[in-house]
Backbone as numpy.savetxt, mean C-alpha at the origin, in Angstrom:
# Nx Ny Nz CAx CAy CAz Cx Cy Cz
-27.83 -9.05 10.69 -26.60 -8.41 10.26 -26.53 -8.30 8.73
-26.91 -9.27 8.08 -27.13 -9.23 6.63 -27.61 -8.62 5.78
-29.22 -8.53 6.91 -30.13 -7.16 6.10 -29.05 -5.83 6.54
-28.73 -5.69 7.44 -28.06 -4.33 7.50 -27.01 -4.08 7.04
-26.04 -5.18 6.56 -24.96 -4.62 5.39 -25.61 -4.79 4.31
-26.72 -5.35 3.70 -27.55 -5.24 2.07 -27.46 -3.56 2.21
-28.26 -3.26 3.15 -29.03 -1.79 3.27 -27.90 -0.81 3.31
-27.03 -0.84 3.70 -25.91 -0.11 3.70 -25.44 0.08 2.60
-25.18 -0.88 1.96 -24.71 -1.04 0.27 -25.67 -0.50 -0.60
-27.08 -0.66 -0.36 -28.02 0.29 -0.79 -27.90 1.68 -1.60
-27.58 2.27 0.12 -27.77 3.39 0.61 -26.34 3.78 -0.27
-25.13 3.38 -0.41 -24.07 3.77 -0.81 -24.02 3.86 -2.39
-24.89 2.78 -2.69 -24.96 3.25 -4.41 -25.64 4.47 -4.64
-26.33 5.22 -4.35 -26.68 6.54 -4.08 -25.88 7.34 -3.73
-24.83 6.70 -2.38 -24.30 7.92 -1.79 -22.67 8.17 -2.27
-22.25 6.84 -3.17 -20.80 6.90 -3.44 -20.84 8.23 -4.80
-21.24 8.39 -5.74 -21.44 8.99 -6.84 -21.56 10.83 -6.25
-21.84 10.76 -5.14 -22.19 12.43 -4.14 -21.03 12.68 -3.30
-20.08 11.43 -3.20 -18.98 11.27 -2.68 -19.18 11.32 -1.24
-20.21 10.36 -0.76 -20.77 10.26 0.47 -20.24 8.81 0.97
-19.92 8.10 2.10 -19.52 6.60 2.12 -20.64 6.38 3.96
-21.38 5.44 3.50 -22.04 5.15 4.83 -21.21 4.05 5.68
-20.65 4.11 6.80 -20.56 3.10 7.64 -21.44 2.24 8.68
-21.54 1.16 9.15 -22.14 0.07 9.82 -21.37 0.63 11.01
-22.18 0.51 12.50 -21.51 0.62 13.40 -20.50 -0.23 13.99
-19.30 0.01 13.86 -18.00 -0.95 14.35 -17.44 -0.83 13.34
-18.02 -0.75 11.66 -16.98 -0.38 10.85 -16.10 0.84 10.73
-14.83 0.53 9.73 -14.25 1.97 9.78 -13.65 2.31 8.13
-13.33 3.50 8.06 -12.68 3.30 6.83 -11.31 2.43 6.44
-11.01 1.77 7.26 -9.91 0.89 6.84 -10.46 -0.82 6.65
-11.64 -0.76 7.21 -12.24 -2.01 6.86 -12.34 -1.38 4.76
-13.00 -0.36 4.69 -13.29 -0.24 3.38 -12.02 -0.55 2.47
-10.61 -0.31 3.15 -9.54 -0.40 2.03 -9.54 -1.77 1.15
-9.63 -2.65 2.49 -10.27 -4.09 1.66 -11.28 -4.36 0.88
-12.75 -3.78 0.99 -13.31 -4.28 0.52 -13.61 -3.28 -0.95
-13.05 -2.03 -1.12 -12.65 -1.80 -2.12 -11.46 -2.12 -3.13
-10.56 -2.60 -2.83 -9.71 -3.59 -3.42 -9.91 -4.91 -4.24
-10.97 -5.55 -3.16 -12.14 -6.80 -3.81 -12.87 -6.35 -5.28
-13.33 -5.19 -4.65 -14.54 -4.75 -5.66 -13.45 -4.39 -7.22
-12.44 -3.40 -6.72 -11.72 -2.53 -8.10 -10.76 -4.20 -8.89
-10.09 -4.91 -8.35 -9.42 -5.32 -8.71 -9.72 -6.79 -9.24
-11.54 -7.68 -8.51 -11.68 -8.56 -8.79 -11.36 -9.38 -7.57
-12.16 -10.66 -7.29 -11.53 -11.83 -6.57 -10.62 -12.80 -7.65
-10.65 -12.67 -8.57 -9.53 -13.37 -9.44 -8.22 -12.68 -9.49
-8.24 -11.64 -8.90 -6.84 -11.08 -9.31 -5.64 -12.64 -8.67
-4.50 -12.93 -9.92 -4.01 -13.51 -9.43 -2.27 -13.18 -9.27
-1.65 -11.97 -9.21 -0.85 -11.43 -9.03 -0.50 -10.10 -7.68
-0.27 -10.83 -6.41 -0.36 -9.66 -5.65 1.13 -8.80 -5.31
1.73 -7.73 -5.07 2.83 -7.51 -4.06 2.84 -6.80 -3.23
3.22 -7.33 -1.80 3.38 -6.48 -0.86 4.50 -6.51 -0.34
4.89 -4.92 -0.75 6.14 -4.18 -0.59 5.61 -3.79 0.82
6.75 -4.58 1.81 6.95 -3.66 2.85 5.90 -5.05 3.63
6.31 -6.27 4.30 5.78 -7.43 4.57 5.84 -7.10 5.58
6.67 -6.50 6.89 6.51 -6.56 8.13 6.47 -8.18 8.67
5.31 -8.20 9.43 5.17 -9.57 10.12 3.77 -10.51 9.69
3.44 -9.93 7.77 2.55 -10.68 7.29 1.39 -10.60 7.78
0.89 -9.44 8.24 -0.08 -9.03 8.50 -1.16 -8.68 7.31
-0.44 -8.28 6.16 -1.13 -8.16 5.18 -0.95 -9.34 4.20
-0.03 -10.43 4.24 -0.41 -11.74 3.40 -1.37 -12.72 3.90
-1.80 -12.48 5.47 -2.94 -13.06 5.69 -4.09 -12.39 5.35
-4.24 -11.23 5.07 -5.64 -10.82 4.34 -5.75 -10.74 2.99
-4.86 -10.49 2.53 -4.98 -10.61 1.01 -4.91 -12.55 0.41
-4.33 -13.51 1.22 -4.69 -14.64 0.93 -6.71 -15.34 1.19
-6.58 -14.36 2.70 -8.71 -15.00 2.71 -9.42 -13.71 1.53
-9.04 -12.84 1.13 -9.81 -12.42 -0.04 -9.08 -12.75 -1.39
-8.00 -13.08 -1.69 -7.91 -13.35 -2.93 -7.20 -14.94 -2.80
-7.90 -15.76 -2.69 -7.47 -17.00 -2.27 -6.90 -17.48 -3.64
-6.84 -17.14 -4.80 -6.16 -17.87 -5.79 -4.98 -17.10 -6.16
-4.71 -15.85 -5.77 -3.60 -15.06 -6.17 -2.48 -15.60 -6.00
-0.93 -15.85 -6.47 0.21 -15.83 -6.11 0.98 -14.09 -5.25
1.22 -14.58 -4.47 1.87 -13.56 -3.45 3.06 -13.25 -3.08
3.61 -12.29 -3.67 4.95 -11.92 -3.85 4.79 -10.90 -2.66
5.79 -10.95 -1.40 6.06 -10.10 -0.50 7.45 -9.97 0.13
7.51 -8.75 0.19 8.87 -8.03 0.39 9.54 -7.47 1.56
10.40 -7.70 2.37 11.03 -6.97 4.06 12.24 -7.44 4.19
13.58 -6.44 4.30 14.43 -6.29 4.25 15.13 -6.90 5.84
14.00 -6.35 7.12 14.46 -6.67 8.35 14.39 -8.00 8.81
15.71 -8.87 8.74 15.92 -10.04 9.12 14.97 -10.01 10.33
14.98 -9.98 11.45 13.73 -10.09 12.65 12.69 -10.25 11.85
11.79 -9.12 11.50 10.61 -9.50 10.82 10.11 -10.74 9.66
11.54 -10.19 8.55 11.54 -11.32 7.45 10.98 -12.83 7.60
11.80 -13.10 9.10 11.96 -14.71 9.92 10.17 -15.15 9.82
9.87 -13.60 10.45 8.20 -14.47 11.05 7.04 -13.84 10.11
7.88 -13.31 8.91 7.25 -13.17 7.54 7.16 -14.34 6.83
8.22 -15.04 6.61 8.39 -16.54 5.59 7.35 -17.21 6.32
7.01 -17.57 7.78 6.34 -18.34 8.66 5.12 -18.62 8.33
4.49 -17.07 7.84 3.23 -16.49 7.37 2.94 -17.01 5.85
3.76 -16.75 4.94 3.98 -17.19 4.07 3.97 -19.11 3.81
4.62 -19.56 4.40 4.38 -21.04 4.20 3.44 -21.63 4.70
2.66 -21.01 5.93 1.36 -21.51 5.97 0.17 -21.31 5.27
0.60 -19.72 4.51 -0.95 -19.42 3.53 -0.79 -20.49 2.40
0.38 -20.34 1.93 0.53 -21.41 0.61 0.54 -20.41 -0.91
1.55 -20.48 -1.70 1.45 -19.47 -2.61 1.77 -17.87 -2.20
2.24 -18.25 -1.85 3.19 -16.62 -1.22 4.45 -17.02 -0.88
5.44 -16.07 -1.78 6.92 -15.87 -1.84 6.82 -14.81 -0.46
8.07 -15.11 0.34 8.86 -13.99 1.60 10.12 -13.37 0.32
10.47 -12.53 0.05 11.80 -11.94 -0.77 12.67 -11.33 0.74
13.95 -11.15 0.91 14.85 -10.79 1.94 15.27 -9.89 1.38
14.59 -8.53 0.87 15.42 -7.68 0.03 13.86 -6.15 0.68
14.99 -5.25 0.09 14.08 -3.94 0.23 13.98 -3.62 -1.47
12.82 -2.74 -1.55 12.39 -2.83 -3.03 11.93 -0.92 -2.85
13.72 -0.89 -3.96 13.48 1.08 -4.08 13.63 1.37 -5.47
14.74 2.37 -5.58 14.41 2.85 -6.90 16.01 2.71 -7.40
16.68 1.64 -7.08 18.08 0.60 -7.43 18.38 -0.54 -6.96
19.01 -1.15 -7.46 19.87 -2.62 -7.04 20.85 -2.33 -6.37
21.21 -2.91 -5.13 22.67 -2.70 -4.97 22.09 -3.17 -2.98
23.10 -1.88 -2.39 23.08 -2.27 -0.87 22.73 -1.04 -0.18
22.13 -0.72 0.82 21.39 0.40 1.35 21.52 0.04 3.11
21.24 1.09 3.52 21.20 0.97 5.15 19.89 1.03 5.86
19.91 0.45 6.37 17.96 0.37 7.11 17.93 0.89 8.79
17.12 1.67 8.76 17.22 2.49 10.32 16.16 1.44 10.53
16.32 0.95 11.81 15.56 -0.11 12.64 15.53 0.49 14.21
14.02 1.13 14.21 13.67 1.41 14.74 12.92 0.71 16.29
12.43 1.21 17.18 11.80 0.73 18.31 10.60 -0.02 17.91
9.51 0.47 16.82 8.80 -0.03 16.57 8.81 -1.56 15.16
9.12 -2.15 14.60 9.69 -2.73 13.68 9.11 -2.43 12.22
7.43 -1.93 12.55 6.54 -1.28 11.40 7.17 -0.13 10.74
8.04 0.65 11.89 8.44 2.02 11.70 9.80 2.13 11.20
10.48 1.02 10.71 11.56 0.67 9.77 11.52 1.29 8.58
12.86 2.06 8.15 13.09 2.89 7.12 14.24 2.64 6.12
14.34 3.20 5.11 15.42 3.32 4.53 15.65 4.89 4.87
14.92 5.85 5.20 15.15 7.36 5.39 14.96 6.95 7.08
15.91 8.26 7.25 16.29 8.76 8.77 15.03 9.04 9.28
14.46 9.18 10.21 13.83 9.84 11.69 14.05 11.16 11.38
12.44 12.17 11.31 12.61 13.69 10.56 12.38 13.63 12.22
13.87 15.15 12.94 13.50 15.82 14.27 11.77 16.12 13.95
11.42 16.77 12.95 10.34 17.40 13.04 9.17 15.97 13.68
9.46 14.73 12.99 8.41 14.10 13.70 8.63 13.93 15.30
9.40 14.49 15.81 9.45 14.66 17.49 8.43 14.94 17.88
8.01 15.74 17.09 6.45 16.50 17.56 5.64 15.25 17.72
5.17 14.35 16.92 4.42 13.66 16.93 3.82 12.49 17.63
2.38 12.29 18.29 1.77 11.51 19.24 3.21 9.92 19.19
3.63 9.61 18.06 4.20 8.16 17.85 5.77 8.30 17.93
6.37 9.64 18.46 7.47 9.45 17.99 8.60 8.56 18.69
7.78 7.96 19.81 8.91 6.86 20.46 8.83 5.75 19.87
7.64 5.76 18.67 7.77 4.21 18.23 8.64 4.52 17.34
9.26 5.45 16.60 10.23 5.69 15.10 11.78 6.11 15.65
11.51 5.87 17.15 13.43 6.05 17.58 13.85 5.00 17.24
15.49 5.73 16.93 16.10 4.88 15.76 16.98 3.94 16.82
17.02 2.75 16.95 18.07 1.79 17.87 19.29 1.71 17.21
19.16 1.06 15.86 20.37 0.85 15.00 20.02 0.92 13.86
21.22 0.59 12.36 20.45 0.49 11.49 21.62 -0.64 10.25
21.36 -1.25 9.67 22.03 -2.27 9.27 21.91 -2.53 7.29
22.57 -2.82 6.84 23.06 -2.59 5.77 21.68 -4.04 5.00
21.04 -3.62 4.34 20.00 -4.47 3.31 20.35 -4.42 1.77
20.11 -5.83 1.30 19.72 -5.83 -0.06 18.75 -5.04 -0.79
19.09 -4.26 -1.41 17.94 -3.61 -2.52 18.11 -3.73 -4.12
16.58 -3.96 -4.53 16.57 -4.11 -6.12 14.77 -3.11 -6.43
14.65 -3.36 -7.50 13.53 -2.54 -8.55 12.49 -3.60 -8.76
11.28 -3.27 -8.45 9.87 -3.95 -9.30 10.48 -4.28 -10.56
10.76 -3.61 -11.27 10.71 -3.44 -12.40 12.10 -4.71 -12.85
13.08 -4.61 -12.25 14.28 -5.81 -12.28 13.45 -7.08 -11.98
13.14 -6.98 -10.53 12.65 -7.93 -10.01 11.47 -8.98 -11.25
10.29 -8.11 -11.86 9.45 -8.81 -12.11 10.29 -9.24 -13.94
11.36 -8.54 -14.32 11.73 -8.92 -15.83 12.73 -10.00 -15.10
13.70 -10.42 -14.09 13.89 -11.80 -13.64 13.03 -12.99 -13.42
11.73 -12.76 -12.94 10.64 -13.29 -12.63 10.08 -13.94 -13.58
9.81 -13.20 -14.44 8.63 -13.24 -15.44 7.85 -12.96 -15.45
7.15 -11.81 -14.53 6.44 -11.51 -14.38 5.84 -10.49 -14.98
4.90 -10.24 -15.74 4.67 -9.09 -16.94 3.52 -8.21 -16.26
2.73 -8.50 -15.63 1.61 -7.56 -14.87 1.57 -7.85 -13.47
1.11 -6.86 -12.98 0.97 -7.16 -11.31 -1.00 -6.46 -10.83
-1.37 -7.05 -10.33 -2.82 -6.89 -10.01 -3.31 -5.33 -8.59
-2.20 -6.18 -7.85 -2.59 -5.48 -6.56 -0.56 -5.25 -5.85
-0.56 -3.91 -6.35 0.84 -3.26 -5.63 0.78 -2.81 -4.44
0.92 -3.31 -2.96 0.15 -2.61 -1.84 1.87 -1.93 -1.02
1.93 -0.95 -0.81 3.32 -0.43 -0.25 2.99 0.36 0.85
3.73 -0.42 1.95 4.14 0.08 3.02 5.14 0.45 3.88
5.94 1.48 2.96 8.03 1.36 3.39 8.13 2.74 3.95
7.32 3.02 4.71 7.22 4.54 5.49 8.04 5.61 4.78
8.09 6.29 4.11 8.42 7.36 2.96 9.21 7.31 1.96
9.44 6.12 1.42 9.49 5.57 0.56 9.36 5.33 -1.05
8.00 5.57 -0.66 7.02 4.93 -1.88 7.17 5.17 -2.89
7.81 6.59 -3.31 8.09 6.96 -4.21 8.97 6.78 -5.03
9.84 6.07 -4.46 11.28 5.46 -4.80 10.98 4.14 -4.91
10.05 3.42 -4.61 9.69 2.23 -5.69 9.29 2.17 -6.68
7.38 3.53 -6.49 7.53 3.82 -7.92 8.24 3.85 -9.22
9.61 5.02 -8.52 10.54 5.10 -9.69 10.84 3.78 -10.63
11.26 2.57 -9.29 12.10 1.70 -9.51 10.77 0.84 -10.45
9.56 0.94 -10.81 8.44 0.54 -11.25 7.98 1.14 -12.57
8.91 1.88 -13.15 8.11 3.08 -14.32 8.11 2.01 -15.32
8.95 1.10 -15.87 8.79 0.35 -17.18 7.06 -0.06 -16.46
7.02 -1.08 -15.97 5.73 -1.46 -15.46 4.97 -0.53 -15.58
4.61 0.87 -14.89 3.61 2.03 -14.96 3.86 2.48 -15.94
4.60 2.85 -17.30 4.29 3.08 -18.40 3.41 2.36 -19.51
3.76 1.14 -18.83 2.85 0.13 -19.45 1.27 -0.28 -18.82
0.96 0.22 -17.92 -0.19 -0.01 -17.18 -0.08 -1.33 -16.60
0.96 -1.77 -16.49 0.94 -3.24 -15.90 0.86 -3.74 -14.79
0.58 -2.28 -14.12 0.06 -2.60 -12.51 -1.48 -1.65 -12.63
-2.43 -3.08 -12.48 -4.09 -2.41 -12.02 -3.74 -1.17 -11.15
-3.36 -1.79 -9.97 -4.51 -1.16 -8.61 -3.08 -0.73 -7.75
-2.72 0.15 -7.12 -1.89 0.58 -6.53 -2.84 1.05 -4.88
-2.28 0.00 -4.22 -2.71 0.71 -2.10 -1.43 0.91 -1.81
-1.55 2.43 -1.19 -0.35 2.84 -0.34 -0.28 3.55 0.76
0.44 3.75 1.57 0.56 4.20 2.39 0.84 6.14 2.15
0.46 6.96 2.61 0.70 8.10 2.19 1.32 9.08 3.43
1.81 10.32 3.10 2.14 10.84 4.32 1.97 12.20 3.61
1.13 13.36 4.81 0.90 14.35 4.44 1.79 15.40 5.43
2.17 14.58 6.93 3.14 15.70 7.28 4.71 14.93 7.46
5.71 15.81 7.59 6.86 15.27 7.22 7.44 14.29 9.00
7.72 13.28 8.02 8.02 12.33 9.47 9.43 11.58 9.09
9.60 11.22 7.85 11.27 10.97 7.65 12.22 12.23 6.25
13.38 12.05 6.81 14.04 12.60 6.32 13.89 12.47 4.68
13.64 13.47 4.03 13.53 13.42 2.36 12.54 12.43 1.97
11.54 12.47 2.79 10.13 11.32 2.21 9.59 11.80 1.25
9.05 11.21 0.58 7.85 11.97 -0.70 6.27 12.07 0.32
5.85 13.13 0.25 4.19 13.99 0.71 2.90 12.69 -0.61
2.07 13.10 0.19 0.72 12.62 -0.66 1.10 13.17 -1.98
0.85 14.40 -2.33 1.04 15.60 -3.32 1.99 14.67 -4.51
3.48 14.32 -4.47 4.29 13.89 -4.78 3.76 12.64 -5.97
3.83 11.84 -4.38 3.02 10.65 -5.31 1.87 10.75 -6.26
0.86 11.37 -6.26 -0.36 11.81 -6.63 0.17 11.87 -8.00
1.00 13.57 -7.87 1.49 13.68 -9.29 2.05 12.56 -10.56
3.12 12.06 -9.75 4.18 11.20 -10.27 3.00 10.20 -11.05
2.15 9.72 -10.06 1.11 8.48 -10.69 -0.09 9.28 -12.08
-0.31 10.02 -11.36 -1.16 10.73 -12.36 -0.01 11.21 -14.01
1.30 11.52 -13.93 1.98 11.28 -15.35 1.95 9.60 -15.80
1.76 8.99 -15.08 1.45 7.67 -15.76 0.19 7.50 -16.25
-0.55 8.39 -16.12 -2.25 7.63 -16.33 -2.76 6.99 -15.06
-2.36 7.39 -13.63 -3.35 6.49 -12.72 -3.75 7.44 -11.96
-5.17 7.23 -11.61 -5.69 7.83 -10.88 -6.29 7.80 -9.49
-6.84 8.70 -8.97 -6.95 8.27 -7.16 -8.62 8.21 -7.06
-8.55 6.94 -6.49 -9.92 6.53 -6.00 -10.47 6.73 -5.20
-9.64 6.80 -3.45 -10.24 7.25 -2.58 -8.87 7.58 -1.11
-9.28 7.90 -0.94 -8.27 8.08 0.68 -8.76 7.58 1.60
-8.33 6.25 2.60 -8.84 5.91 3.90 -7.71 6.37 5.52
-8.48 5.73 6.24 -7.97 5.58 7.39 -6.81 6.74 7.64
-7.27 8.01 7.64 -6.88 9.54 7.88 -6.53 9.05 9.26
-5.08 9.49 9.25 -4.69 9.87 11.13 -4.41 11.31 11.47
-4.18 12.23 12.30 -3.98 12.98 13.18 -2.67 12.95 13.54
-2.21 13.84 14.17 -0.99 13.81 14.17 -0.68 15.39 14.70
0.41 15.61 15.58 0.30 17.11 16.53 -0.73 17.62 16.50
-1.62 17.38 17.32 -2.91 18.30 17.36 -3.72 18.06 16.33
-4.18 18.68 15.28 -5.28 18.32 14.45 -4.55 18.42 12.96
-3.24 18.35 13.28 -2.57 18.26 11.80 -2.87 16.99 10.89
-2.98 16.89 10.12 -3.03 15.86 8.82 -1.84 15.24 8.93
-1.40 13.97 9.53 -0.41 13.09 9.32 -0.15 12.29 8.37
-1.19 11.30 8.34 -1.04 10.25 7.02 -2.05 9.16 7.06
-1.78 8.65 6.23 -3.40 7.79 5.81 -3.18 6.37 4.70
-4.17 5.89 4.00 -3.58 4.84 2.95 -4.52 5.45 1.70
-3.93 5.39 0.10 -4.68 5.65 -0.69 -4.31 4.46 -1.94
-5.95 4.25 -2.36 -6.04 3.47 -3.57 -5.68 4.19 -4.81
-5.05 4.03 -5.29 -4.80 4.76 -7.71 -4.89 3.86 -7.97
-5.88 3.98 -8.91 -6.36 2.78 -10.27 -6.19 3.05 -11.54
-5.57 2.20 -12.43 -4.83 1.88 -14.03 -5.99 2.99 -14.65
-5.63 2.90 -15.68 -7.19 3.37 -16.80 -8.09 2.50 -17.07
-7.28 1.13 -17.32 -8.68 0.08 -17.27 -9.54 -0.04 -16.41
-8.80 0.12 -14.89 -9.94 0.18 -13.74 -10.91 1.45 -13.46
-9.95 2.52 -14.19 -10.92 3.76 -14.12 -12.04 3.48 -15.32
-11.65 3.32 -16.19 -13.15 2.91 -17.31 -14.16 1.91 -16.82
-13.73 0.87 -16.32 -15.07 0.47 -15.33 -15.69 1.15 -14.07
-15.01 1.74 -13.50 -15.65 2.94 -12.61 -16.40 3.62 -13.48
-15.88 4.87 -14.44 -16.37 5.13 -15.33 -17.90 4.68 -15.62
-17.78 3.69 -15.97 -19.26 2.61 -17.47 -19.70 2.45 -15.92
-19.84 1.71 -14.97 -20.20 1.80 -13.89 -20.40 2.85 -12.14
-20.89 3.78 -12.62 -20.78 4.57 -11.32 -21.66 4.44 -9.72
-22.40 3.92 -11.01 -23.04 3.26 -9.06 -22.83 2.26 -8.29
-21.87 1.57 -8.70 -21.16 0.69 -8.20 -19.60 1.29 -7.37
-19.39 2.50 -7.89 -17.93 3.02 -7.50 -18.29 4.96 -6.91
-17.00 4.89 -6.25 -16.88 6.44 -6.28 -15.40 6.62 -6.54
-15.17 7.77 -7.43 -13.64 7.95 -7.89 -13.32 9.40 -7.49
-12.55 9.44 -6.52 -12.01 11.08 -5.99 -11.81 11.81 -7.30
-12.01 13.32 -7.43 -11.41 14.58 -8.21 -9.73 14.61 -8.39
């Protein structure tokens, strides 16, 4: 197994630079989101946040690859929150926050959906009716959450840089951004993973396109796009994408056979 992930990695320093990515059989591109994260951001990164905690699905992987990081994670839905902290006190060094993280402080309403992943601050778009998932995004109820700003949050904190921003608040994202610009003017967030959406599934979401832009007036750029879904037929639904600071793009940069950096 060893020789055949060496050889793979091989084969990819050749093939990342042609914008080619080889997979191992059983791998997929969402195994890669991780292990490009490792590579762009360092195993020392010691500042992580994950906006949008769910049920700590992602503070258990980001604790076995960045085992020294402090872990700041974020979910508004009391249900989830509960067996978020759970996750949290067993990794060790990871904060649960009981708050949603947009683009203000104050109080907001959360559609809580059938699925609990599929929790929003935006409504259920009819148009995603169409879509293979849309019984997981019916809306049951929806209940009034705390919301504040990265950007509040980490000048209470003390927190002056952040390593790894990973957001998952289903159309959203963009409205944390906002709530994040002192930070992204300053480059004080490396590595940005997010969740993206290319066809419309909540009410007034921000598109791939959106975000792209918005990050690119800061200086960050897009590294790669994984784990592409489908969605009505062969439409482009949504996917997760890495943007990296300028510092991380200049080591891509000085290093290219080690990296591939999207157009």
């Amino acid at each position: 197994m060893r020789l055949r992930k060496n050889l793979c990695e091989l084969i990819n320093l050749v093939a990342r630079p042609l914008g080619f990515e080889l997979f191992m059989a059983g791998q997929t591109m969402e195994d890669n989101t991780w292990v490009d994260q490792v590579r762009l951001a360092g195993t020392e990164a010691s500042t992580i946040f994950d906006v949008g905690g769910n049920l700590g699905q992602s503070v258990k992987q980001y604790r076995q690859l960045f085992p020294r990081a402090k872990i700041h994670t974020f979910e508004p839905f009391i249900e989830s929150y509960t067996e978020l902290k759970k996750v949290c006190d067993r990794c060790g060094h990871a904060n649960a926050h009981h708050t949603a993280i947009t683009d203000q402080s104050g109080v907001s309403r959360l559609n809580v959906n059938v699925l609990s992943g599929t929790n929003s601050l935006l409504e259920f778009s009819p148009k995603a009716g169409e879509t293979d998932i849309h019984s997981t995004m019916a809306t049951l109820t929806s209940t009034e959450v705390a919301t504040t700003t990265l950007d509040l949050f980490c000048e209470k904190h003390g927190i002056n840089s952040i390593d790894i921003l990973k957001m998952d608040v289903q159309g959203s994202e963009l409205k944390v951004l906002h709530g994040a610009a002192s930070l992204l003017e300053r480059q004080a967030i490396r590595l940005i993973y997010a969740e993206v959406m290319f066809d419309e599934m909540y009410v007034g979401q921000a598109d791939f396109c959106e975000i792209r832009s918005y990050l690119a007036s800061k200086d960050y750029f897009l590294y790669g796009l994984y784990y592409l879904k489908q969605n009505r037929g062969s439409m482009l639904g949504w996917g997760d994408a890495i943007f990296v600071s300028n510092a991380i793009r200049s080591e891509v940069l000085t290093h290219p056979e080690q990296h591939h950096l999207a157009n």
